[in-house]
CHARMM internal coordinates of N, CA and C (Angstrom, degrees):
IC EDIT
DIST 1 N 1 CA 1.4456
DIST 1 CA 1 C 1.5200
ANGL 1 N 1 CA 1 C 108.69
DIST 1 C 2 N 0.8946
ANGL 1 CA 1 C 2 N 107.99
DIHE 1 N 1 CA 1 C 2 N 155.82
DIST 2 N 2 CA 1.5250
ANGL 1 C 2 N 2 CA 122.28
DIHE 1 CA 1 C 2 N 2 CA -179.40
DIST 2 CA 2 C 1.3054
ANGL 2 N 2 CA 2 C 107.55
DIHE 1 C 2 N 2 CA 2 C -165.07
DIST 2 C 3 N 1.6015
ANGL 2 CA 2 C 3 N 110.83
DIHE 2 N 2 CA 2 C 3 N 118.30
DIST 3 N 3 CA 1.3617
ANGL 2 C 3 N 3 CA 139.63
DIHE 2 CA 2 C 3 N 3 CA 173.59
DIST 3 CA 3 C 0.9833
ANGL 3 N 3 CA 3 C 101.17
DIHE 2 C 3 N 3 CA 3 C 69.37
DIST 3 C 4 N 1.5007
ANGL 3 CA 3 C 4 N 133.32
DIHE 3 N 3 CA 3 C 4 N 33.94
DIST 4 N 4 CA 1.3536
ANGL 3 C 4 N 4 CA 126.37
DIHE 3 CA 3 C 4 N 4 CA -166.25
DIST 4 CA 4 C 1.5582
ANGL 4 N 4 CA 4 C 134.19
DIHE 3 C 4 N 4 CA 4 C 75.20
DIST 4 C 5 N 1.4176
ANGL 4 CA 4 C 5 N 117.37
DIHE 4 N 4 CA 4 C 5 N -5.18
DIST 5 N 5 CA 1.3488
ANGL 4 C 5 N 5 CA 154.06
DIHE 4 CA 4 C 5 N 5 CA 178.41
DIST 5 CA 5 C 1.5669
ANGL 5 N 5 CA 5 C 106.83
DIHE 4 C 5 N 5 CA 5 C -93.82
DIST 5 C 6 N 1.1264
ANGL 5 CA 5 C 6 N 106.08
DIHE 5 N 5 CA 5 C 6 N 121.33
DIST 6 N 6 CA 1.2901
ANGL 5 C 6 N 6 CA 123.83
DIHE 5 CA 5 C 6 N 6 CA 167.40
DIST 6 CA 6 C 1.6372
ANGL 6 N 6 CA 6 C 113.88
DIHE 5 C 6 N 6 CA 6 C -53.92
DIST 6 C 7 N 1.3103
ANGL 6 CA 6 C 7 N 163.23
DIHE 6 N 6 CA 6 C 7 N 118.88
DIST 7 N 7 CA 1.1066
ANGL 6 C 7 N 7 CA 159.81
DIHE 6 CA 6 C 7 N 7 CA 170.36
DIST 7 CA 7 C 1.4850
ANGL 7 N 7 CA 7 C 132.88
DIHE 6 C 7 N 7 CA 7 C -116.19
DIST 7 C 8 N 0.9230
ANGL 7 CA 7 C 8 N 102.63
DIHE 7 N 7 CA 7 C 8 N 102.04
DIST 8 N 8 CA 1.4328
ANGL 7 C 8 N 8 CA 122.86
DIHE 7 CA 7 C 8 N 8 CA -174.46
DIST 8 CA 8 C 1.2803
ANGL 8 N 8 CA 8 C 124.77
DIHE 7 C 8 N 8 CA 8 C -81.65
DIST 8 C 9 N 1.8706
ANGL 8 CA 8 C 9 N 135.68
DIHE 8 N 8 CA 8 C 9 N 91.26
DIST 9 N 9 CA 0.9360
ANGL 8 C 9 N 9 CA 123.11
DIHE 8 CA 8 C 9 N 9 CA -135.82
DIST 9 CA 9 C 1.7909
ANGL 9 N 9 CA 9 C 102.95
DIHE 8 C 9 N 9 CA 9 C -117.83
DIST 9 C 10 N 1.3164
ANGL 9 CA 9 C 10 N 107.35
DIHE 9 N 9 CA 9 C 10 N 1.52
DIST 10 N 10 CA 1.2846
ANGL 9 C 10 N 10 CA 123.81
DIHE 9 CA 9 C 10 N 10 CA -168.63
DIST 10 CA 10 C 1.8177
ANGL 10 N 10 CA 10 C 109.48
DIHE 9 C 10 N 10 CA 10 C -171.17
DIST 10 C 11 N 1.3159
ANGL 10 CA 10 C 11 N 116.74
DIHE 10 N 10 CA 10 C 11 N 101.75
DIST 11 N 11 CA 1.7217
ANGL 10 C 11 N 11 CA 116.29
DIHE 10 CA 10 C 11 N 11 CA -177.97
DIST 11 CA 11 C 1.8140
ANGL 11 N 11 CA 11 C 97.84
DIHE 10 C 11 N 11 CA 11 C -104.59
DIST 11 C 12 N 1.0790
ANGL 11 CA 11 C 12 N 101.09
DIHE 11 N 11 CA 11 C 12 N 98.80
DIST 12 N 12 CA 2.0114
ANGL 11 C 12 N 12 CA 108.93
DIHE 11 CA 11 C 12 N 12 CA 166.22
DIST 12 CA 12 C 1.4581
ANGL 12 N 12 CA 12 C 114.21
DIHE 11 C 12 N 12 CA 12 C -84.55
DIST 12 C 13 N 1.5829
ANGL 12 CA 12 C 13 N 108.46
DIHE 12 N 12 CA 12 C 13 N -25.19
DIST 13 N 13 CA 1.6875
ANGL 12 C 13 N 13 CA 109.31
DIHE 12 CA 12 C 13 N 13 CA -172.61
DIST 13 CA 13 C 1.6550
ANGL 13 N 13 CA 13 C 96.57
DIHE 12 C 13 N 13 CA 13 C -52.82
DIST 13 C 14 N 1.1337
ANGL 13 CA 13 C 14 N 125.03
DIHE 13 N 13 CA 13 C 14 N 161.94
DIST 14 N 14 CA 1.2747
ANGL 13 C 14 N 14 CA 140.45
DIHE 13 CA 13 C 14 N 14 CA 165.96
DIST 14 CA 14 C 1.2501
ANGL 14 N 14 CA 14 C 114.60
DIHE 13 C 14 N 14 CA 14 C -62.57
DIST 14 C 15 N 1.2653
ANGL 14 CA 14 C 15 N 127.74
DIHE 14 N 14 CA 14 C 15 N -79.56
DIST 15 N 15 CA 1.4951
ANGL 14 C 15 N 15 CA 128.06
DIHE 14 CA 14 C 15 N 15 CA 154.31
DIST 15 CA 15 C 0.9633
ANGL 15 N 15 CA 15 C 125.79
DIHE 14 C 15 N 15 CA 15 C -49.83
DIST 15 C 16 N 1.2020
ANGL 15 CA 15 C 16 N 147.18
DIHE 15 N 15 CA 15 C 16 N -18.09
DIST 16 N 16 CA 1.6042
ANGL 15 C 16 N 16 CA 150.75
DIHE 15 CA 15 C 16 N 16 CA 172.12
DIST 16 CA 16 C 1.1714
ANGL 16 N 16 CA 16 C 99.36
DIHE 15 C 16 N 16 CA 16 C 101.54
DIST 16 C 17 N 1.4040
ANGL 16 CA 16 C 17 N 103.83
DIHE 16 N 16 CA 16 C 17 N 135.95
DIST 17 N 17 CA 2.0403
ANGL 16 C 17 N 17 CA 111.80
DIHE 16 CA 16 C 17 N 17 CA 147.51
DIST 17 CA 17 C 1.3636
ANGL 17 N 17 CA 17 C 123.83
DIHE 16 C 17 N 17 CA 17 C -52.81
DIST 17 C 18 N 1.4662
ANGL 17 CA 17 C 18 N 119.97
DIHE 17 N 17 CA 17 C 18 N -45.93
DIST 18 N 18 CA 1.4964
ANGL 17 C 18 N 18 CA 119.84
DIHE 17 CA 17 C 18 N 18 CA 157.36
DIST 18 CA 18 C 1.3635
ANGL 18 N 18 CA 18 C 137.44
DIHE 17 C 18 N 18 CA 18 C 1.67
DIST 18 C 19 N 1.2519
ANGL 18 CA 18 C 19 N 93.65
DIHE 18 N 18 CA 18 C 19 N -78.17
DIST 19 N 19 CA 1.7311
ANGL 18 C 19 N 19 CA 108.60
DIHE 18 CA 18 C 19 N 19 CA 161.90
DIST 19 CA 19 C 1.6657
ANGL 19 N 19 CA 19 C 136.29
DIHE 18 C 19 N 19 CA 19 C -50.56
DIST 19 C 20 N 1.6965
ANGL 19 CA 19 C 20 N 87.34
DIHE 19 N 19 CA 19 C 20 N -52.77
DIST 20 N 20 CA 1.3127
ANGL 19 C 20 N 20 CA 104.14
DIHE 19 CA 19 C 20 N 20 CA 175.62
DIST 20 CA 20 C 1.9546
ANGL 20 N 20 CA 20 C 125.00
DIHE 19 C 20 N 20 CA 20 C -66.34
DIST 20 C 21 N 2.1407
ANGL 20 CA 20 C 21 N 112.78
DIHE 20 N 20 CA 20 C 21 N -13.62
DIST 21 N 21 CA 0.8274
ANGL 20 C 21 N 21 CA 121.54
DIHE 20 CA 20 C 21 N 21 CA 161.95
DIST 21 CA 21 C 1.3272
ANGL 21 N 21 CA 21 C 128.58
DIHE 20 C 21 N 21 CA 21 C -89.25
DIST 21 C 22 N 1.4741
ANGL 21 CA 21 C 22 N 109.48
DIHE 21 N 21 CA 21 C 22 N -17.25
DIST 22 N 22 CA 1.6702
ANGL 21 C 22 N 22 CA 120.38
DIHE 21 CA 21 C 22 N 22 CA 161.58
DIST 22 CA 22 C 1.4483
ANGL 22 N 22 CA 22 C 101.39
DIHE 21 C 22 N 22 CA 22 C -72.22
DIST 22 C 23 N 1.2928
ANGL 22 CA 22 C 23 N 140.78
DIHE 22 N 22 CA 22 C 23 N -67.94
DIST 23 N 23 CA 1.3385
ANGL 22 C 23 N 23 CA 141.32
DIHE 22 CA 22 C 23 N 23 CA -163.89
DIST 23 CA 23 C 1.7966
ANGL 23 N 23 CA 23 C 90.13
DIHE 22 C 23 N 23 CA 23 C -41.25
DIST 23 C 24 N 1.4559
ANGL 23 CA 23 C 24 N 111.80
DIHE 23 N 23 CA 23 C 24 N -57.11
DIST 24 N 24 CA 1.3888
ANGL 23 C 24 N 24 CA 96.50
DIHE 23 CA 23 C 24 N 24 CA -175.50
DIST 24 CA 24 C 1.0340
ANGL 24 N 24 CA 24 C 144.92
DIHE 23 C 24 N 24 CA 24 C -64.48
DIST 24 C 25 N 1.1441
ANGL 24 CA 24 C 25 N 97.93
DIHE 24 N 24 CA 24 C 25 N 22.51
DIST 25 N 25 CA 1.8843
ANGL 24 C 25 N 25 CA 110.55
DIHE 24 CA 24 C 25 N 25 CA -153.20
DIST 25 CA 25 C 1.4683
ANGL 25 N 25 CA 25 C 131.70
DIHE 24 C 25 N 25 CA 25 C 77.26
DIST 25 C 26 N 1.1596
ANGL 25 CA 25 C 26 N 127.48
DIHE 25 N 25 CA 25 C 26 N 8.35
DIST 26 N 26 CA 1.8040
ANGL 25 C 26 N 26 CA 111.36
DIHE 25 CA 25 C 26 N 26 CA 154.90
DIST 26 CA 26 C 1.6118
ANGL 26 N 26 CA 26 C 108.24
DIHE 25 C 26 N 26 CA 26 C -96.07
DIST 26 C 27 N 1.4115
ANGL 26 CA 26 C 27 N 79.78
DIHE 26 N 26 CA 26 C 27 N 150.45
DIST 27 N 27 CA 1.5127
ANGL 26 C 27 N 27 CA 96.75
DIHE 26 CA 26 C 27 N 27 CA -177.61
DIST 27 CA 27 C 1.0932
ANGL 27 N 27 CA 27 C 134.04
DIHE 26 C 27 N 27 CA 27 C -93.10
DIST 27 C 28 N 1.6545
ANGL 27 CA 27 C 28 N 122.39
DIHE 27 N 27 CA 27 C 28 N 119.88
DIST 28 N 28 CA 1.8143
ANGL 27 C 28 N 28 CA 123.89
DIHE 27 CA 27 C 28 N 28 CA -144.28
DIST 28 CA 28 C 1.7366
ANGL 28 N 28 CA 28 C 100.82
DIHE 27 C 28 N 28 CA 28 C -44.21
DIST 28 C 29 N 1.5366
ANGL 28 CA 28 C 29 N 143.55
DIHE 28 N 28 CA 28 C 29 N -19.28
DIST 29 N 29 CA 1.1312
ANGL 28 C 29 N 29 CA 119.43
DIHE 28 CA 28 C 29 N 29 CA 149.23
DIST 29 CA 29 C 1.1124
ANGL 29 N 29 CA 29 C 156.16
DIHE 28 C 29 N 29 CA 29 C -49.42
DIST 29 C 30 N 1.5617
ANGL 29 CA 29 C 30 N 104.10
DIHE 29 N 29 CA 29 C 30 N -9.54
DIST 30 N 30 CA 1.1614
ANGL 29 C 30 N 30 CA 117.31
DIHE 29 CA 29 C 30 N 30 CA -178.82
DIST 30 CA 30 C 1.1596
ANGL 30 N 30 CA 30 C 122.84
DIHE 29 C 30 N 30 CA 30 C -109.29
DIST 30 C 31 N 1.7975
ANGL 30 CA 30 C 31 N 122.69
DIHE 30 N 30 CA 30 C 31 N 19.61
DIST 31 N 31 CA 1.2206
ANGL 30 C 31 N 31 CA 125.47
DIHE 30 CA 30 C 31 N 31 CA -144.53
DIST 31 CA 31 C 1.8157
ANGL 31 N 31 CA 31 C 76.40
DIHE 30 C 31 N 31 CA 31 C -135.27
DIST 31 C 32 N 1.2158
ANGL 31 CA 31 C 32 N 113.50
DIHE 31 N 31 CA 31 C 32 N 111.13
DIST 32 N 32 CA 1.8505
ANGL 31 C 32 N 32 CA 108.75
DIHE 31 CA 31 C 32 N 32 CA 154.37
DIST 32 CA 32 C 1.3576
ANGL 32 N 32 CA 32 C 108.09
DIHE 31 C 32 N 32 CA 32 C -94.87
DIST 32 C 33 N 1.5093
ANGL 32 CA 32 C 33 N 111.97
DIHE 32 N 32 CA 32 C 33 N 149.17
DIST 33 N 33 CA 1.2317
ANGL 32 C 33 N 33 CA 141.45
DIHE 32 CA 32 C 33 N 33 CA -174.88
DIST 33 CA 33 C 1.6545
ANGL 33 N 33 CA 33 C 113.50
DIHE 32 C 33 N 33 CA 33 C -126.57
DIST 33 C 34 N 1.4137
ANGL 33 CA 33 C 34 N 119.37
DIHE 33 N 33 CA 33 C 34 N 52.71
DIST 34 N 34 CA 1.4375
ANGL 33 C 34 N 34 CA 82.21
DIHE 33 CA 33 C 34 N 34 CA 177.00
DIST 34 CA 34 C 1.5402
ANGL 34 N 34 CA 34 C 114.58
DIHE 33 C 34 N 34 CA 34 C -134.51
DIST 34 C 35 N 1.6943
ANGL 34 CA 34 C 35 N 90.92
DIHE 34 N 34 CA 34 C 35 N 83.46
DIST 35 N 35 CA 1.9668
ANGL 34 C 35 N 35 CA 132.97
DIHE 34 CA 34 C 35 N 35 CA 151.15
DIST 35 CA 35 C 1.7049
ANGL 35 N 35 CA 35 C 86.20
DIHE 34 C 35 N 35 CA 35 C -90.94
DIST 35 C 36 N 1.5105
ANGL 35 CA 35 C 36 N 123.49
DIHE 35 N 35 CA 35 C 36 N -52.56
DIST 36 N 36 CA 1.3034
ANGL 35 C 36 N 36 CA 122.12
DIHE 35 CA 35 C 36 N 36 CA -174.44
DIST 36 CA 36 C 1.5442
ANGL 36 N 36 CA 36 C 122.38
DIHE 35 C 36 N 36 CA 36 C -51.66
DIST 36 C 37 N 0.8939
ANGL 36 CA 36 C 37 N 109.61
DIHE 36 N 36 CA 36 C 37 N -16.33
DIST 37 N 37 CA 1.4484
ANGL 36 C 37 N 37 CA 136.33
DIHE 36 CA 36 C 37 N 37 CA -160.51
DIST 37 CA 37 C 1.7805
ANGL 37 N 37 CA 37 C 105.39
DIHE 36 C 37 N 37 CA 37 C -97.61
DIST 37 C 38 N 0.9700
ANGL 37 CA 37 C 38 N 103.34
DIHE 37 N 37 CA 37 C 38 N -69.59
DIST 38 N 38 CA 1.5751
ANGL 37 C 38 N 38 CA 125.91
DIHE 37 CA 37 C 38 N 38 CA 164.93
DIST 38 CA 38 C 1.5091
ANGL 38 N 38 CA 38 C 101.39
DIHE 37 C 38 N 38 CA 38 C -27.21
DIST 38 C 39 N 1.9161
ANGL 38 CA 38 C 39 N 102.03
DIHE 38 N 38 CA 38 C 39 N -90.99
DIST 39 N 39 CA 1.4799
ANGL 38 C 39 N 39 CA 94.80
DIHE 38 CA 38 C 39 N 39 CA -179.17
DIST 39 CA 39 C 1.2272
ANGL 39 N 39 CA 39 C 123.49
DIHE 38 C 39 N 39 CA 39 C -65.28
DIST 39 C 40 N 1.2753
ANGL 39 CA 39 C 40 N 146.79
DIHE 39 N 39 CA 39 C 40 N 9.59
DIST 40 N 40 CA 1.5884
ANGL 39 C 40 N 40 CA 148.60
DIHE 39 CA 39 C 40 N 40 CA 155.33
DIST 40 CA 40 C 1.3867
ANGL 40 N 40 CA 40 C 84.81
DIHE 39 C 40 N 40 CA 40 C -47.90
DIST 40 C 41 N 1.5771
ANGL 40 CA 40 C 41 N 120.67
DIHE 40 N 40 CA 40 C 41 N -98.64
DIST 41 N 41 CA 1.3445
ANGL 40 C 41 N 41 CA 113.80
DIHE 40 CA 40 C 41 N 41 CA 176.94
DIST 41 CA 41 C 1.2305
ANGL 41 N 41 CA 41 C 141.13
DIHE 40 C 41 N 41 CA 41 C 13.09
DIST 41 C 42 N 1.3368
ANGL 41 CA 41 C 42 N 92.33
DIHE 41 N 41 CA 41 C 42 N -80.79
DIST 42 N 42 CA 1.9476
ANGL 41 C 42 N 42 CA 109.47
DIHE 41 CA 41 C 42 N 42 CA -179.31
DIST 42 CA 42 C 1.1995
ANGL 42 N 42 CA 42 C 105.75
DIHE 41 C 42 N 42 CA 42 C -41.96
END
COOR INIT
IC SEED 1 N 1 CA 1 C
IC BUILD
């Protein structure tokens, strides 16, 4: 966690963890992504 944000620094699952932590109840604000961020870049 970071800042209270879930952080996701690497997703290998096939479908993503992403999903599977919204389905559970956190809310896509609270989820940082930035692997997403990275490859924007590239």
């Amino acid at each position: 966690m970071l800042d209270e944000k879930i952080c996701i620094e690497y997703d290998g699952i096939e479908h993503g963890i992403f999903d599977d932590l919204v389905e559970a109840g956190v809310p896509e604000n609270h989820i940082e992504l930035p692997y997403m961020t990275e490859l924007k870049r590239a």
